[in-house]
Every structure is written in C-alpha cells, then in structure tokens.
C-alpha positions as CSV (number, residue, x, y, z in Angstrom):
1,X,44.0,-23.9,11.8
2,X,44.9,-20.6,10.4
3,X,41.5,-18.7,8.6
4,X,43.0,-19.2,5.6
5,X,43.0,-22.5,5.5
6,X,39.6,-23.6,7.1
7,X,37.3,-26.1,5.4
8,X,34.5,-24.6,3.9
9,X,31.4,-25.8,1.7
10,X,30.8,-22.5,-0.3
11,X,32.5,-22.4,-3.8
12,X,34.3,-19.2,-4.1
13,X,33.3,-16.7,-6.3
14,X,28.9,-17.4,-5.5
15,X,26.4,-14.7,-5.1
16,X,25.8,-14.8,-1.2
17,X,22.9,-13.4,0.4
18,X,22.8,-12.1,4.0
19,X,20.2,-10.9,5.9
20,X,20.5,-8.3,8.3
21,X,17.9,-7.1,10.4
22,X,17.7,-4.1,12.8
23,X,15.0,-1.3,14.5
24,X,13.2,0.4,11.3
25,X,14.5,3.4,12.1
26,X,15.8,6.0,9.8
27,X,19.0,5.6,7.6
28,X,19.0,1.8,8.7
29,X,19.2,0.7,5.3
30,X,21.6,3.1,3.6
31,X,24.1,2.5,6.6
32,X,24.0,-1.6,5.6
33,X,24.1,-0.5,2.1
34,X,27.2,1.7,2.6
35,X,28.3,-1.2,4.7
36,X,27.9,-3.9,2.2
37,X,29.7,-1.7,-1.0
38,X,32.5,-1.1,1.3
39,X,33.1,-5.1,0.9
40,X,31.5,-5.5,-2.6
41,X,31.7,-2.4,-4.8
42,X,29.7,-3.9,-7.1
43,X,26.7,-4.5,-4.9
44,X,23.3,-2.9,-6.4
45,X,21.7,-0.9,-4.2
46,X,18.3,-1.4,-6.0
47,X,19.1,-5.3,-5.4
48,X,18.6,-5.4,-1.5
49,X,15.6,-6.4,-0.4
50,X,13.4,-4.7,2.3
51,X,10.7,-6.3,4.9
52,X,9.4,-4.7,7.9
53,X,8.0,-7.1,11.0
54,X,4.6,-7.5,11.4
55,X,4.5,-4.4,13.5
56,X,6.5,-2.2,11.8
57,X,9.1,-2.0,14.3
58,X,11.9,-4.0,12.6
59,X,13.5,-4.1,9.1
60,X,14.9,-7.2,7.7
61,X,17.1,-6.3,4.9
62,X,18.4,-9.5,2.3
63,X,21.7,-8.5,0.9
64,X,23.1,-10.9,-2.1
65,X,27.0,-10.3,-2.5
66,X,29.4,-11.1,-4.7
67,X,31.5,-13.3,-2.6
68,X,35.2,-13.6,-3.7
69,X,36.2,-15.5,-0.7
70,X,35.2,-16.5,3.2
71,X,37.7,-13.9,4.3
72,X,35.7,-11.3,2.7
73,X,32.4,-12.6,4.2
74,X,34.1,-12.9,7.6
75,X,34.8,-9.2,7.5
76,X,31.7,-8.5,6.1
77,X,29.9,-10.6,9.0
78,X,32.1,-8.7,11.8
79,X,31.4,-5.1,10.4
80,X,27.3,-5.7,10.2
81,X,27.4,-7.2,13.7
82,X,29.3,-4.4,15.5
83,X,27.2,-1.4,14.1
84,X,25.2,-0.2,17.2
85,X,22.0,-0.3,14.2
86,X,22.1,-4.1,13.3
87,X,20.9,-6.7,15.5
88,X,21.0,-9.6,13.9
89,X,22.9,-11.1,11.1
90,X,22.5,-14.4,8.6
C-alpha cells in the first residue's frame, strides 16, 4: 500500500500537536522550532510549549501544527527523530 494511500483516522487539515523531548541543553528548542517552521511556516513560535523533567535534565517541548496531510507529518516525524538533540517523539 503506497503512503499515499494508507488508511488513516486524522481528518486533514487539524491542528496536530507533537511532543518532542530531548537533553535541556542549549539551543534545544530553537533547533525543533526551526525544525517544525521548515514543515509549517505558519507555526508560532510563542505557541510551543516548554517543561523541563523533574530534574531539570530534560525538556519536553509540545508543538501544535497545522497538519495539511500525513505525508507532511510523516516527514515532520522523520526529521525530529534523526536530529542527534531529540530523543523522543509523539
């Protein structure tokens, strides 16, 4: 079955939000910012929220997106997982 045409359950366009998390080290949120506008150009900046783990160690960042289609999400998943700063993404 060709990515194009796979099932899915999300109604295209939606506001999608993804959560990334990765050491709280510095620049790790405007590299998944930069990230995220490279796939969304309309994403807000001031829109992403930021937690850091009980110890301070980790960031967990919540990006909402504009989602136009699961291809665009699927590239957006592929680019956050490879960065070497990311560790985890929802």
């Amino acid at each position: 079955m060709s990515e194009q045409s796979r099932p899915t359950l999300i109604e295209f366009p939606c506001d999608f939000p993804i959560k990334i998390m990765g050491a709280r080290v510095d620049d790790f949120a405007q590299t998944v910012a930069r990230i995220v506008q490279a796939h969304d150009p309309a994403f807000d900046v001031a829109s992403m929220q930021m937690r850091p783990s009980r110890n301070g160690n980790y960031l967990a960042l919540t990006c909402t997106v504009r989602a136009l289609s699961q291809a665009q999400l699927d590239a957006l998943y592929r680019e956050l997982s490879a960065h070497p700063m990311v560790k985890v993404v929802l």
